[in-house]
Structures are given as structure tokens and as C-alpha cells.
Jmol script that loads the backbone (N, CA, C; Angstrom):
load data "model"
ATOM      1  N   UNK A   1      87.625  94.385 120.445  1.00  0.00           N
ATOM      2  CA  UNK A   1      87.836  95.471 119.491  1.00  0.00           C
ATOM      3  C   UNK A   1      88.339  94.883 118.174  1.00  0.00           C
ATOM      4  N   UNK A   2      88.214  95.066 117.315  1.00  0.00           N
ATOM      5  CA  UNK A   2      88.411  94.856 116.237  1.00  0.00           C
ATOM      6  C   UNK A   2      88.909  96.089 115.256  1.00  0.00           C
ATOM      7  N   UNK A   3      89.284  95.648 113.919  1.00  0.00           N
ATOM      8  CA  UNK A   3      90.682  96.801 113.280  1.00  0.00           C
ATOM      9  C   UNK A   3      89.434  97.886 113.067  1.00  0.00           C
ATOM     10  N   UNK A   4      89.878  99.011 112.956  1.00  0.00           N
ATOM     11  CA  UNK A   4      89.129 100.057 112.307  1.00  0.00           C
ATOM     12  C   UNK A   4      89.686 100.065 110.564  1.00  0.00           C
ATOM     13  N   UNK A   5      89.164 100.791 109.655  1.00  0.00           N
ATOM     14  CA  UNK A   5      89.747 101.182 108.688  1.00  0.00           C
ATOM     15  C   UNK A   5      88.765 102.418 108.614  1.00  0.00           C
ATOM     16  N   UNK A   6      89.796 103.671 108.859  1.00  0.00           N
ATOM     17  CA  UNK A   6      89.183 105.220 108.677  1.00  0.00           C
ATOM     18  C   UNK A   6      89.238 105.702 107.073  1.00  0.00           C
ATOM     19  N   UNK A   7      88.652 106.121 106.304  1.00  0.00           N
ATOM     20  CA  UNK A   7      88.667 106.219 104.933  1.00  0.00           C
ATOM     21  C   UNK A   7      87.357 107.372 104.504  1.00  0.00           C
ATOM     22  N   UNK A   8      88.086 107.853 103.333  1.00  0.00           N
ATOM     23  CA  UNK A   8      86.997 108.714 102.688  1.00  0.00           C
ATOM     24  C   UNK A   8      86.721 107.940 101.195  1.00  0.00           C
ATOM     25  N   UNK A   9      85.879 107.492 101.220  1.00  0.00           N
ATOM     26  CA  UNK A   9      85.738 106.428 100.034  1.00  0.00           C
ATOM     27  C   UNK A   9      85.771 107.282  98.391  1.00  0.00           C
ATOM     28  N   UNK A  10      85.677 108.026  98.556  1.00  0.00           N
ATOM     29  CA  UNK A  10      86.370 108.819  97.252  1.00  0.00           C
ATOM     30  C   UNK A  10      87.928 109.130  96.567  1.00  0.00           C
ATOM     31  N   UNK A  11      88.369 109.072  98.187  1.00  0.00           N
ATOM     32  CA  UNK A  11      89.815 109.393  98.038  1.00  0.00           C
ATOM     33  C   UNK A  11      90.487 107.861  97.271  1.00  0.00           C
ATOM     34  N   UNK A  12      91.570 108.042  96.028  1.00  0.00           N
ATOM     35  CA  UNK A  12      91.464 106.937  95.470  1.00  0.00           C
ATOM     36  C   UNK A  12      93.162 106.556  96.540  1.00  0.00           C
ATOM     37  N   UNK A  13      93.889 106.349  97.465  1.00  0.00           N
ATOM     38  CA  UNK A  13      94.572 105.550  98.108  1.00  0.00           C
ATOM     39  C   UNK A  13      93.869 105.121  99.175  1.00  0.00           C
ATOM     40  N   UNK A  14      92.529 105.580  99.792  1.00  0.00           N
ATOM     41  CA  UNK A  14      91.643 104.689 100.587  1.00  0.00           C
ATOM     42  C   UNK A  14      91.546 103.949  99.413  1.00  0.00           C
ATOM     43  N   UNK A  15      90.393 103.962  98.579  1.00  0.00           N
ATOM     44  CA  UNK A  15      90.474 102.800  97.856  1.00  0.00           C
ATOM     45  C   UNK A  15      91.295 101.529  97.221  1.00  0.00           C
ATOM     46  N   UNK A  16      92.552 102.256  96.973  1.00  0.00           N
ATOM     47  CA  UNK A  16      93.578 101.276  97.747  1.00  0.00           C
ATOM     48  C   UNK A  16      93.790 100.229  98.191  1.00  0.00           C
ATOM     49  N   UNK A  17      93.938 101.288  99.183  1.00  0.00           N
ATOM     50  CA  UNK A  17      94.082 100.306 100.822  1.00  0.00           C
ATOM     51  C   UNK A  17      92.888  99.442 101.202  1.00  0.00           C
ATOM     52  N   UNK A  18      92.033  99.799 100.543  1.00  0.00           N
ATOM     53  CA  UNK A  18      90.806  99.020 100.757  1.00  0.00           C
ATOM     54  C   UNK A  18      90.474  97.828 100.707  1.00  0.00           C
ATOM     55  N   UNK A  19      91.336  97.541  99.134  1.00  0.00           N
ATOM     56  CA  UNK A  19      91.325  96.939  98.378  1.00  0.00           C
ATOM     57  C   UNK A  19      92.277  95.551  98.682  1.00  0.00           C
ATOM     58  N   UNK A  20      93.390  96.361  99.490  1.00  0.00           N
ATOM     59  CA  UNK A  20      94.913  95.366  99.783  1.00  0.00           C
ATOM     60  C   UNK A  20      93.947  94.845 101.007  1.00  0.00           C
ATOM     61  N   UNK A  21      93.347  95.325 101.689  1.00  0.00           N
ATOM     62  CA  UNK A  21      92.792  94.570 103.450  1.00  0.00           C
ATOM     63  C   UNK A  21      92.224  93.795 102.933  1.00  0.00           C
ATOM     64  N   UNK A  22      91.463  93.657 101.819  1.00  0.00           N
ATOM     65  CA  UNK A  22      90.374  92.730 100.999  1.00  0.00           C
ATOM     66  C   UNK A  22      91.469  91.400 100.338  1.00  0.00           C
ATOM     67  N   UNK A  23      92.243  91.645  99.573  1.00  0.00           N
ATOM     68  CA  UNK A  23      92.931  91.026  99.471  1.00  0.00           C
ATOM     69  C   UNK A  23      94.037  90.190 100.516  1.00  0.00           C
ATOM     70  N   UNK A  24      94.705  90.653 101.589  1.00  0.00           N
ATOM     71  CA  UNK A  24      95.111  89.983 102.694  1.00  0.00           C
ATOM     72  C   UNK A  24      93.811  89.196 102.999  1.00  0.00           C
ATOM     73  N   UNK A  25      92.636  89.432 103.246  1.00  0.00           N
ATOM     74  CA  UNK A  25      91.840  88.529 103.939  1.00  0.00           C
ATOM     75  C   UNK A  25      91.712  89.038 105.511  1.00  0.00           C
ATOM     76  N   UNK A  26      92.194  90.716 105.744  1.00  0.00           N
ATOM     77  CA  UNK A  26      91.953  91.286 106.856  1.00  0.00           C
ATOM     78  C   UNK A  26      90.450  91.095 107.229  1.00  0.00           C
ATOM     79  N   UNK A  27      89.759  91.466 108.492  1.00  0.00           N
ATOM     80  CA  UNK A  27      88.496  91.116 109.238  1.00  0.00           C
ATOM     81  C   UNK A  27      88.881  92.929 109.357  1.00  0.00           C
ATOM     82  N   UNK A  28      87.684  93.801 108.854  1.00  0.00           N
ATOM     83  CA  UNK A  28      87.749  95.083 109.448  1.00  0.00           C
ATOM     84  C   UNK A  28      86.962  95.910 109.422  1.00  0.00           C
ATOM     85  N   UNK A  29      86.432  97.020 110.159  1.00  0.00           N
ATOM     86  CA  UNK A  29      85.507  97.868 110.544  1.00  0.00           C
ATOM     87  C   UNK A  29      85.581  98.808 109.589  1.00  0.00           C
ATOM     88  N   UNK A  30      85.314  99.114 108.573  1.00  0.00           N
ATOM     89  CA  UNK A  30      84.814 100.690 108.071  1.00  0.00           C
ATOM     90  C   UNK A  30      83.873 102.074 108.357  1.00  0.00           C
ATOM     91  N   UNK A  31      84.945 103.217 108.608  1.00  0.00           N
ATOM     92  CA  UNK A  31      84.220 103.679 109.043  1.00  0.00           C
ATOM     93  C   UNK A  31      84.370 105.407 107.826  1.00  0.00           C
ATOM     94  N   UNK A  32      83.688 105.711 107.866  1.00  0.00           N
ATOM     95  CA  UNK A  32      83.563 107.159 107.136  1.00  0.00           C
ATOM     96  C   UNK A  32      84.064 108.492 107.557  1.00  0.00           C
ATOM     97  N   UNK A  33      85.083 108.919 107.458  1.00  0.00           N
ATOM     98  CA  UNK A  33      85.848 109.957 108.266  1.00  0.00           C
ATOM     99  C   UNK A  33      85.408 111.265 108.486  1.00  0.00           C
ATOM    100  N   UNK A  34      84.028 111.366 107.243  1.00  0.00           N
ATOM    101  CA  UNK A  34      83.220 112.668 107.270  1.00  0.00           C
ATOM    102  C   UNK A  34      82.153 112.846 108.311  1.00  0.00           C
ATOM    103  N   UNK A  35      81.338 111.339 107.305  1.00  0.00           N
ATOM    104  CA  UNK A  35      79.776 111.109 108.066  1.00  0.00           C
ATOM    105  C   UNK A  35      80.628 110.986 110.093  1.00  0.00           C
ATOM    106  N   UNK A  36      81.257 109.936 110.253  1.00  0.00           N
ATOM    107  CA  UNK A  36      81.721 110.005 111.568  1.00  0.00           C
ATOM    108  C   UNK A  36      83.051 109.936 111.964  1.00  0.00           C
ATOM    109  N   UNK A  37      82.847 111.608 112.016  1.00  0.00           N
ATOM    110  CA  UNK A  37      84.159 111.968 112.464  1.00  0.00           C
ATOM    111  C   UNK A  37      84.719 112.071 113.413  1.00  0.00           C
ATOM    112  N   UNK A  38      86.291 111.624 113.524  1.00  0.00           N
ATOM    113  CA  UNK A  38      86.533 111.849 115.300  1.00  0.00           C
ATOM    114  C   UNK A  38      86.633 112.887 115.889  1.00  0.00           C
ATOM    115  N   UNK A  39      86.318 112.426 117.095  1.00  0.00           N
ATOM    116  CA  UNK A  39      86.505 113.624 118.028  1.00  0.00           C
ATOM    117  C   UNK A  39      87.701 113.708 119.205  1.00  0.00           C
ATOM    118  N   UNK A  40      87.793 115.049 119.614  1.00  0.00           N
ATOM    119  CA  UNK A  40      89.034 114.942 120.147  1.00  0.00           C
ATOM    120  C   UNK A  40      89.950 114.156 120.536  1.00  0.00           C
ATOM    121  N   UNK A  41      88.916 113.930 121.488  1.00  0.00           N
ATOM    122  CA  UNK A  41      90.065 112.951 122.043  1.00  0.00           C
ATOM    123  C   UNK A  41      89.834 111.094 122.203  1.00  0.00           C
ATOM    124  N   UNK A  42      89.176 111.244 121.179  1.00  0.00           N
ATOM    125  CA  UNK A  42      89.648 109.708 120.045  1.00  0.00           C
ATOM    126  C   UNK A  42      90.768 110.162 119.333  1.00  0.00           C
ATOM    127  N   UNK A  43      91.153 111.136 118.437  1.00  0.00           N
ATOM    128  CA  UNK A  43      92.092 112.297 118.212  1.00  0.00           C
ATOM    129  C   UNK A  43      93.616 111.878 119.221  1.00  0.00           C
ATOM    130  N   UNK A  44      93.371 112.140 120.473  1.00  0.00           N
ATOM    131  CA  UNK A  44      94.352 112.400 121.110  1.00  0.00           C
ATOM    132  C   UNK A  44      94.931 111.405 121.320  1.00  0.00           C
ATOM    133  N   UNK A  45      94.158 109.902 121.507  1.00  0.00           N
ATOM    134  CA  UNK A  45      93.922 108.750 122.021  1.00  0.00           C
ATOM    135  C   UNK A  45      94.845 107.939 120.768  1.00  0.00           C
ATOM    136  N   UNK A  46      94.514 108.223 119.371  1.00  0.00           N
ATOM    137  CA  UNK A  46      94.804 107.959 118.626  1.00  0.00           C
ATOM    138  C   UNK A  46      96.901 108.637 118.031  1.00  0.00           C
ATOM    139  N   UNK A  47      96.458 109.452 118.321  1.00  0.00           N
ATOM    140  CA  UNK A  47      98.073 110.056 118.201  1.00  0.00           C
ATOM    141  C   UNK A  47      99.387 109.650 119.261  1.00  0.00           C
ATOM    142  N   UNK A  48      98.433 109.399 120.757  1.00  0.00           N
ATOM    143  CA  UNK A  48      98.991 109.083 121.495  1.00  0.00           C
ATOM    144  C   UNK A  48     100.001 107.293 121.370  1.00  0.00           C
ATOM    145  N   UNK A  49      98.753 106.538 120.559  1.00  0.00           N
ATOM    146  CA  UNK A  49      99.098 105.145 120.372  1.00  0.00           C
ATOM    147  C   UNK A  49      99.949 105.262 118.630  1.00  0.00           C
ATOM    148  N   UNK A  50      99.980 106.563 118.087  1.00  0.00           N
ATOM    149  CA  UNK A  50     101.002 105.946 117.513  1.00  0.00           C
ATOM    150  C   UNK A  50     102.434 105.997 117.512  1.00  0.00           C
ATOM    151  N   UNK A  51     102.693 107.263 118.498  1.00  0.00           N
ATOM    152  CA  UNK A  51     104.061 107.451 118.485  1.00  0.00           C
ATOM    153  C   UNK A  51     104.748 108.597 117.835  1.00  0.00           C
ATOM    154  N   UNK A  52     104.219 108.857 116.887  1.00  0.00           N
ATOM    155  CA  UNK A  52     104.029 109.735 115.991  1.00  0.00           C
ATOM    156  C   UNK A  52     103.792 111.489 115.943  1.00  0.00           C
ATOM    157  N   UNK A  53     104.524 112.017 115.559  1.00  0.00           N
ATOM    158  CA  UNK A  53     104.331 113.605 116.019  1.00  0.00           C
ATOM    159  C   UNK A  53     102.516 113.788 115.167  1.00  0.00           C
ATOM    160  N   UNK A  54     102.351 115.320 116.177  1.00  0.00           N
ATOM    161  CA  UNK A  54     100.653 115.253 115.591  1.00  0.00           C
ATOM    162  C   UNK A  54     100.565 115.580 114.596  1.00  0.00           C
ATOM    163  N   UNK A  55     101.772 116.224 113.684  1.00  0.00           N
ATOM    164  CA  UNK A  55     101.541 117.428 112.590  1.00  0.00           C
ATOM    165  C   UNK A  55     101.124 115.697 111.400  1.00  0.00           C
ATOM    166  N   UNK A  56     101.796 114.480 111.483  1.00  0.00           N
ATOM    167  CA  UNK A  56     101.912 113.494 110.771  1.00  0.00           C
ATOM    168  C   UNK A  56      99.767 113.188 110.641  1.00  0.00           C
ATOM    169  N   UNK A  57      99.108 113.645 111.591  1.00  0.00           N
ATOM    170  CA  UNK A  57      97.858 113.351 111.517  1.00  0.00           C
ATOM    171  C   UNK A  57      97.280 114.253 110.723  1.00  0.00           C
ATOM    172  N   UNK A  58      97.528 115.486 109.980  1.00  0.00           N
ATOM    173  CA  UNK A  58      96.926 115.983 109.014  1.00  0.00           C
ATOM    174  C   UNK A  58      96.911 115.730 107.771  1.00  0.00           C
ATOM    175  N   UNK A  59      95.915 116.075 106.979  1.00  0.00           N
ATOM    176  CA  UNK A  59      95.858 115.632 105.055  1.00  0.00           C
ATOM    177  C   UNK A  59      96.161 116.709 104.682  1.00  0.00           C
ATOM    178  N   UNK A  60      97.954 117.121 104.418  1.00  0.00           N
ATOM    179  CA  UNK A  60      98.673 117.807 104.068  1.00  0.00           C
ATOM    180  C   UNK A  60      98.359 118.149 102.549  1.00  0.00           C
ATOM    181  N   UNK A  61      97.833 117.529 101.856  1.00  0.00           N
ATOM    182  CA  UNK A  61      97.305 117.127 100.053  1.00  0.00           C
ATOM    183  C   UNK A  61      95.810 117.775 100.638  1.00  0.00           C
ATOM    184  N   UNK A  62      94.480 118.045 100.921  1.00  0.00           N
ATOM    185  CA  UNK A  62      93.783 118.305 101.285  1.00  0.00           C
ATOM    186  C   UNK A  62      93.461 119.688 101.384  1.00  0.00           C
ATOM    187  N   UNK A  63      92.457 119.830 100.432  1.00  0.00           N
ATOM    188  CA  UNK A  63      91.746 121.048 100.070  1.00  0.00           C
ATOM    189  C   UNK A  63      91.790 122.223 101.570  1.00  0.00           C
ATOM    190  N   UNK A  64      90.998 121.953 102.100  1.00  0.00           N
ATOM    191  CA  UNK A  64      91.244 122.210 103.824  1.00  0.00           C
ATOM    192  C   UNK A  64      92.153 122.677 104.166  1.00  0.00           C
ATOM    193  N   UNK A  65      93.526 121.758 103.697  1.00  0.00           N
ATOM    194  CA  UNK A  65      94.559 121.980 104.304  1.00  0.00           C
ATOM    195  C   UNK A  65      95.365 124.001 103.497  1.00  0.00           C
ATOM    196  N   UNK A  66      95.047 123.512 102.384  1.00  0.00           N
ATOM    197  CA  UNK A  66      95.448 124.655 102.028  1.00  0.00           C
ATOM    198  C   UNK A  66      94.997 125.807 101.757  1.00  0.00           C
ATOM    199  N   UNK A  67      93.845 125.544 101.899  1.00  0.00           N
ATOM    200  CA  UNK A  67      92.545 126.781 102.481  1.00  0.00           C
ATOM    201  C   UNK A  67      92.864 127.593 103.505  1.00  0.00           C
ATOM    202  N   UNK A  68      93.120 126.548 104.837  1.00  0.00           N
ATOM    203  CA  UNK A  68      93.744 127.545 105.920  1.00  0.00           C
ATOM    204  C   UNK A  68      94.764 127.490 106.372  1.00  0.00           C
ATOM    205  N   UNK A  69      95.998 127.737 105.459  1.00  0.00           N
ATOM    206  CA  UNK A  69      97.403 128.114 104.944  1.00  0.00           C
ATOM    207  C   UNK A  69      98.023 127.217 106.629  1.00  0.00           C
ATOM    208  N   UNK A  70      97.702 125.848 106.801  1.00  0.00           N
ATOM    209  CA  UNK A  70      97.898 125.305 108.080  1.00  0.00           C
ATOM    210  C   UNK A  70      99.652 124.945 107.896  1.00  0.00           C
ATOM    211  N   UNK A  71     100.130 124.827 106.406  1.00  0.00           N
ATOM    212  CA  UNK A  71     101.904 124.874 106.512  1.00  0.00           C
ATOM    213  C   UNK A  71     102.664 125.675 106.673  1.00  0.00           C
ATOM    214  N   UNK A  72     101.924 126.958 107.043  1.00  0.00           N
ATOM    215  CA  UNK A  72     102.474 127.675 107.946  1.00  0.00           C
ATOM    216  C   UNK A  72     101.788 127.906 109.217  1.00  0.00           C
ATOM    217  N   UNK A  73     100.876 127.874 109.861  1.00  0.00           N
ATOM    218  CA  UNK A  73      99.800 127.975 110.672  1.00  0.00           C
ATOM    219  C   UNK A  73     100.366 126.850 111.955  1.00  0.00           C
ATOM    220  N   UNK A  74     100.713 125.073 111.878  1.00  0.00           N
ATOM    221  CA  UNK A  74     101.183 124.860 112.071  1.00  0.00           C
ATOM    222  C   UNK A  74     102.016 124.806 113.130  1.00  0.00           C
ATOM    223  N   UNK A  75     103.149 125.445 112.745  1.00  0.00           N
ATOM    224  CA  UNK A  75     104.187 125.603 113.304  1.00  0.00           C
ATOM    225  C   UNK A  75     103.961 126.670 114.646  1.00  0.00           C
ATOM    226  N   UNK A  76     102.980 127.910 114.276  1.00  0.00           N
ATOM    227  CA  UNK A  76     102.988 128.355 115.857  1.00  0.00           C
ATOM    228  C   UNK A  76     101.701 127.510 116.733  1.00  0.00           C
ATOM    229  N   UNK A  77     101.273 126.597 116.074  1.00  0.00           N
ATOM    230  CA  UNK A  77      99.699 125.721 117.318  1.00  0.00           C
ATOM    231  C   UNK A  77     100.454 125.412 118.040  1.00  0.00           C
ATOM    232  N   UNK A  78      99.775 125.125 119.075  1.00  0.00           N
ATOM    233  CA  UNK A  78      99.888 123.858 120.210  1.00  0.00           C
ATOM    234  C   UNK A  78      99.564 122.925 119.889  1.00  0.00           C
ATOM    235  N   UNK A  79      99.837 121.532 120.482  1.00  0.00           N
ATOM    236  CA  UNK A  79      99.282 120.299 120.457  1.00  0.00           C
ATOM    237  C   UNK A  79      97.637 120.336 120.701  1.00  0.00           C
ATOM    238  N   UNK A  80      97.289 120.979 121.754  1.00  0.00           N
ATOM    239  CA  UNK A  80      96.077 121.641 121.771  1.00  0.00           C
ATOM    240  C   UNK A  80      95.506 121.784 121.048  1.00  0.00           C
ATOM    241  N   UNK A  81      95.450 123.075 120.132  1.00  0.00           N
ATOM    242  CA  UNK A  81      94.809 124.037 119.254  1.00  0.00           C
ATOM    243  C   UNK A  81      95.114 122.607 118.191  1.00  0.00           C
ATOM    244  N   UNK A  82      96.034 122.265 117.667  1.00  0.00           N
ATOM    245  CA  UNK A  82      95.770 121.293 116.658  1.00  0.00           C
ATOM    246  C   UNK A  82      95.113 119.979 116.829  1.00  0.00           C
ATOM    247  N   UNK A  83      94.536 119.406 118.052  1.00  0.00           N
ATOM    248  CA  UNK A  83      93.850 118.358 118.075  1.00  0.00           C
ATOM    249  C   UNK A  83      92.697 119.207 117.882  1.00  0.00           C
ATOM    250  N   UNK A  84      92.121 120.262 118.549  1.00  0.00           N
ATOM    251  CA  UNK A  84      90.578 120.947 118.280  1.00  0.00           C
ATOM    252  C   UNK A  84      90.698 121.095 116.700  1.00  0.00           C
ATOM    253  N   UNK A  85      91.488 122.090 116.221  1.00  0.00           N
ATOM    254  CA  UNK A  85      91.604 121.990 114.584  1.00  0.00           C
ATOM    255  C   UNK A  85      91.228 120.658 113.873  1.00  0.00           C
ATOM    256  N   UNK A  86      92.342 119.731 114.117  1.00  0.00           N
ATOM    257  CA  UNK A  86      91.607 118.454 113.667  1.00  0.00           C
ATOM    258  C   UNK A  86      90.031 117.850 114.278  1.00  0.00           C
ATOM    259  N   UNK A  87      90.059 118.002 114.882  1.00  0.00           N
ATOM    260  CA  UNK A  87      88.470 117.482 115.551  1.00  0.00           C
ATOM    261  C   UNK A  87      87.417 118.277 114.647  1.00  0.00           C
ATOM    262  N   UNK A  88      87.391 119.046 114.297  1.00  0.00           N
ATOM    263  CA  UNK A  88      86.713 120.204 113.605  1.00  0.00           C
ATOM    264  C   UNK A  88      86.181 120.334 112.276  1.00  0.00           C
ATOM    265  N   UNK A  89      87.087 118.772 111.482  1.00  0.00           N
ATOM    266  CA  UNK A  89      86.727 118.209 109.963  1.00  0.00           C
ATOM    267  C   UNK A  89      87.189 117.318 110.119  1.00  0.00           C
ATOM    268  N   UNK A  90      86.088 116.236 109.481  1.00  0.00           N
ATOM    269  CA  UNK A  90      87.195 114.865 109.022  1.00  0.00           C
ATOM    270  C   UNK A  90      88.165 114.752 107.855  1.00  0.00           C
ATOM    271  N   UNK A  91      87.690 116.060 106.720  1.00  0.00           N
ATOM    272  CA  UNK A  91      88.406 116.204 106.119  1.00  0.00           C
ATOM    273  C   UNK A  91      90.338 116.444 106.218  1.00  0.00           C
ATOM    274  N   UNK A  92      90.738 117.447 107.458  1.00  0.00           N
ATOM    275  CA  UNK A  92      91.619 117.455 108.039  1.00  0.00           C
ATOM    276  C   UNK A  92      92.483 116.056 108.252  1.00  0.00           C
ATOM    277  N   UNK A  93      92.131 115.215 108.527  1.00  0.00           N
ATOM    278  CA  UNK A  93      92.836 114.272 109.392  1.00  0.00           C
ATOM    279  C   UNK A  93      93.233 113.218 107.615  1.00  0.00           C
ATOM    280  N   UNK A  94      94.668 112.712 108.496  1.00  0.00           N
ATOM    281  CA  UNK A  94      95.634 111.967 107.430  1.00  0.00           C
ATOM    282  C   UNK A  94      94.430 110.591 107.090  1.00  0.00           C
ATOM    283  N   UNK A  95      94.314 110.723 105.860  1.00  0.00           N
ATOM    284  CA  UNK A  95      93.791 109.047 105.290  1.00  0.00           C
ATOM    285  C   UNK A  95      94.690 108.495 104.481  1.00  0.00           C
ATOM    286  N   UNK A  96      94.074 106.984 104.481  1.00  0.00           N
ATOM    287  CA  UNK A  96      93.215 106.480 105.520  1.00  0.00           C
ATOM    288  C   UNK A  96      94.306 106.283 106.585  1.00  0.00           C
ATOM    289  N   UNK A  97      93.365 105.492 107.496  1.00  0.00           N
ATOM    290  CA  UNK A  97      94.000 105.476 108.742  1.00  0.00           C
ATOM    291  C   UNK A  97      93.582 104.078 109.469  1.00  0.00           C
ATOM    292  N   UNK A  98      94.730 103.118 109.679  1.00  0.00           N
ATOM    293  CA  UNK A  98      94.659 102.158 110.318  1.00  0.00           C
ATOM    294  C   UNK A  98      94.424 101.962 111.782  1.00  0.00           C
ATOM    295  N   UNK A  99      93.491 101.460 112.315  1.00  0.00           N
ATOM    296  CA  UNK A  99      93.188 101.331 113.971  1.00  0.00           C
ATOM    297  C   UNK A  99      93.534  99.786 114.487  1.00  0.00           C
ATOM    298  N   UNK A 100      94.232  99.131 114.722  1.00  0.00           N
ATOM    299  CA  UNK A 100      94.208  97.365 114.817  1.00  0.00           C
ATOM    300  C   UNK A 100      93.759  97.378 116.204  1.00  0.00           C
ATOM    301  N   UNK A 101      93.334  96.121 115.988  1.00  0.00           N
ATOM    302  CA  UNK A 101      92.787  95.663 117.136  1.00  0.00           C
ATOM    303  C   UNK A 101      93.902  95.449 118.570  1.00  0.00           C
ATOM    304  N   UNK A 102      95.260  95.455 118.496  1.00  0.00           N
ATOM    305  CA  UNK A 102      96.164  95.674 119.134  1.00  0.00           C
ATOM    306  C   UNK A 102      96.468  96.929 119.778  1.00  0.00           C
ATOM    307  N   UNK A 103      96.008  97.995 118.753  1.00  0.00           N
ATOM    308  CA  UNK A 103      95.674  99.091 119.545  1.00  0.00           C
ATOM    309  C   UNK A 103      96.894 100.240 118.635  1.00  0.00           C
ATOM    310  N   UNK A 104      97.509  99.429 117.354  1.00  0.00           N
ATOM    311  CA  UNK A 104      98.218 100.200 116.796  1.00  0.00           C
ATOM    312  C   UNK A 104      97.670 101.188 115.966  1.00  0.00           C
ATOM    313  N   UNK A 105      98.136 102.569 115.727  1.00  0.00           N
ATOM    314  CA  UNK A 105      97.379 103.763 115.143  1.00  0.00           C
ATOM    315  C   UNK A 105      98.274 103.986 113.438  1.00  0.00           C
ATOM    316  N   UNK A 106      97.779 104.099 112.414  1.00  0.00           N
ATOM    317  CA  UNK A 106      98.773 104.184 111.527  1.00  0.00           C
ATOM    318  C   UNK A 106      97.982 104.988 110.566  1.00  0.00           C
ATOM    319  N   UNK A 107      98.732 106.420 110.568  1.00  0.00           N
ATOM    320  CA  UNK A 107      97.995 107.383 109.365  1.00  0.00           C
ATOM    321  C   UNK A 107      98.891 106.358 107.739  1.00  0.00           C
ATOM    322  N   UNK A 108      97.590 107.034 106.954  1.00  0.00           N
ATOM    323  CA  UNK A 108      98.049 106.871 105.593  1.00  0.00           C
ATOM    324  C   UNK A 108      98.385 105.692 105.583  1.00  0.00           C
ATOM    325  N   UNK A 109      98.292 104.913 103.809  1.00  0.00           N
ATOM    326  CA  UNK A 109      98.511 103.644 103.623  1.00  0.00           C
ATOM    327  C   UNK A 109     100.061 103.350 103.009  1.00  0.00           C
ATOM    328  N   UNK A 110     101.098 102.403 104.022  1.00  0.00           N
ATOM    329  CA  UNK A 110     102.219 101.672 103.061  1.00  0.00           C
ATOM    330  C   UNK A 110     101.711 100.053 103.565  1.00  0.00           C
ATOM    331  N   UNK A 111     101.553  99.470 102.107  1.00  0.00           N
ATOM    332  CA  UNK A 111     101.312  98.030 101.905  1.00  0.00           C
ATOM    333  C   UNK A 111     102.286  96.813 103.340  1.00  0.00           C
ATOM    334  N   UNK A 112     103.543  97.633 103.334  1.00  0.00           N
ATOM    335  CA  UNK A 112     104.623  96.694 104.200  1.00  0.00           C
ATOM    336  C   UNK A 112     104.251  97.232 106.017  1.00  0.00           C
ATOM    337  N   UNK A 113     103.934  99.084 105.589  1.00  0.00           N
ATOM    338  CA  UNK A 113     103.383  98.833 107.303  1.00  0.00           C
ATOM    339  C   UNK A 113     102.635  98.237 107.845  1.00  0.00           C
ATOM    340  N   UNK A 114     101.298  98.046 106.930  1.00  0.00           N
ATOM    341  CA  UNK A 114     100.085  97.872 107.469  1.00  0.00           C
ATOM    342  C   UNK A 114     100.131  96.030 107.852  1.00  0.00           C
ATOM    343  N   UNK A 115     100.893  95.565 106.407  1.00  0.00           N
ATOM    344  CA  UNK A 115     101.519  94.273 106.853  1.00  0.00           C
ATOM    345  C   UNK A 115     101.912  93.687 108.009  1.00  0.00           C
ATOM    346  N   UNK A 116     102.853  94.706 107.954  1.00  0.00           N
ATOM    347  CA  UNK A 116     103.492  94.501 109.712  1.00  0.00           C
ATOM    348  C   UNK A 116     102.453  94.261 110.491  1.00  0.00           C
ATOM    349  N   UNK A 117     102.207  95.487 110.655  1.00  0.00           N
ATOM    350  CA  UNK A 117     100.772  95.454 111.754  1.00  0.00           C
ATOM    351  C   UNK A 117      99.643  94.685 111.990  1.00  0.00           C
ATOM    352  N   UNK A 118      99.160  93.874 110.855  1.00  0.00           N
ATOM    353  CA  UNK A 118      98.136  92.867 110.554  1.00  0.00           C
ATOM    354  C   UNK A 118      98.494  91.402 111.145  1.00  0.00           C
ATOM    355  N   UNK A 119     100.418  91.478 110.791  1.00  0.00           N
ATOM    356  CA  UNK A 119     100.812  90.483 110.891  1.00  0.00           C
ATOM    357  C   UNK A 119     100.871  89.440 109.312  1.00  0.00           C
ATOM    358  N   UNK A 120     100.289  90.262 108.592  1.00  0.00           N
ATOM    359  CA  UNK A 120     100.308  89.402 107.173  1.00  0.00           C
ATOM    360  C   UNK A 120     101.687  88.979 106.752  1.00  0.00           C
TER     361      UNK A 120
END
end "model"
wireframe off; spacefill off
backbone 0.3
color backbone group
């Protein structure tokens, strides 16, 4: 397995982050969060390995997001109902999003996490 890098190549902190993996000299998979989007329970699989509460896997900044008033919406889902919700757009889900080949899951880009995680 090798790293994933989940990204909407428009969004300018994917580009970013894109940019810093390029620069470390990371080895990594790109993948398109629209064209192929995850599904559930890559979803579940993914939340599960990071530790991380699920609400942290949505694009809170995201058109989507505030379309269907989900900061309040939210709070009465289930873990359930919000992995189908997320499964449902790639737009939804936090970018980008780190996958390492270790198996670590990391929404959104900080330069020192992803570090960590790379090992850089």
C-alpha cells in the first residue's frame, strides 16, 4: 500500500499540500475526491484509523456543508446517518486528506502533522 493523497485539485490548501509532498520528496497516490469518491465504509475504515471524532471528517467551509444547515443537523445524526451523509458527496468529506502507507488517516493539511506521519 502506498500513501494516498485525497484532494480536490481546485481547492487551493490541496494545492498546498500538494505541493509540500512534492517538496519533502513524498512517493504518493493521488486520488480525486469527486471523480472517486469514498464509500462508506472506506469512510468508516478511514475514521476508524484515525482516532478522531467523525464530525472532524466533514468540509465544514464547504458549499454542501452549508446548504444542508449540517452545523446544526449534526448534532442530532448518528455515526450512521453521518457516514451515509458523507458517502453521498465527495464534496462533504474534510480535504485533503492523508492515507500513509502505515495506515495513518489525517483530515486536512498541517505541514508538522503530515511530517510526523511521513516521518520527514
Amino acid at each position: 500500500m502506498s500513501t494516498q493523497f485525497i484532494e480536490y485539485p481546485k481547492c487551493s490548501t490541496c494545492r498546498k499540500a500538494r505541493v509540500w509532498l512534492q517538496e519533502q520528496g513524498a512517493e504518493f497516490t493521488a486520488r480525486h475526491i469527486v471523480e472517486q469518491a469514498p464509500g462508506e465504509a472506506e469512510l468508516r475504515a478511514w475514521w476508524q484509523a484515525s482516532g478522531l471524532p467523525l464530525k472532524k471528517f466533514f468540509n465544514t467551509c464547504g458549499t454542501k456543508y452549508r446548504e444542508l444547515n449540517l452545523a446544526a443537523r449534526l448534532k442530532e445524526m448518528s455515526e450512521e446517518e453521518m457516514l451515509a451523509l458523507l458517502a453521498t458527496d465527495g464534496m462533504l468529506v474534510k480535504r485533503p486528506l492523508l492515507v500513509t502507507d502505515s495506515g495513518q488517516v489525517i483530515p486536512g493539511f498541517k505541514a508538522e502533522t503530515w511530517s510526523a506521519a511521513l516521518g520527514k
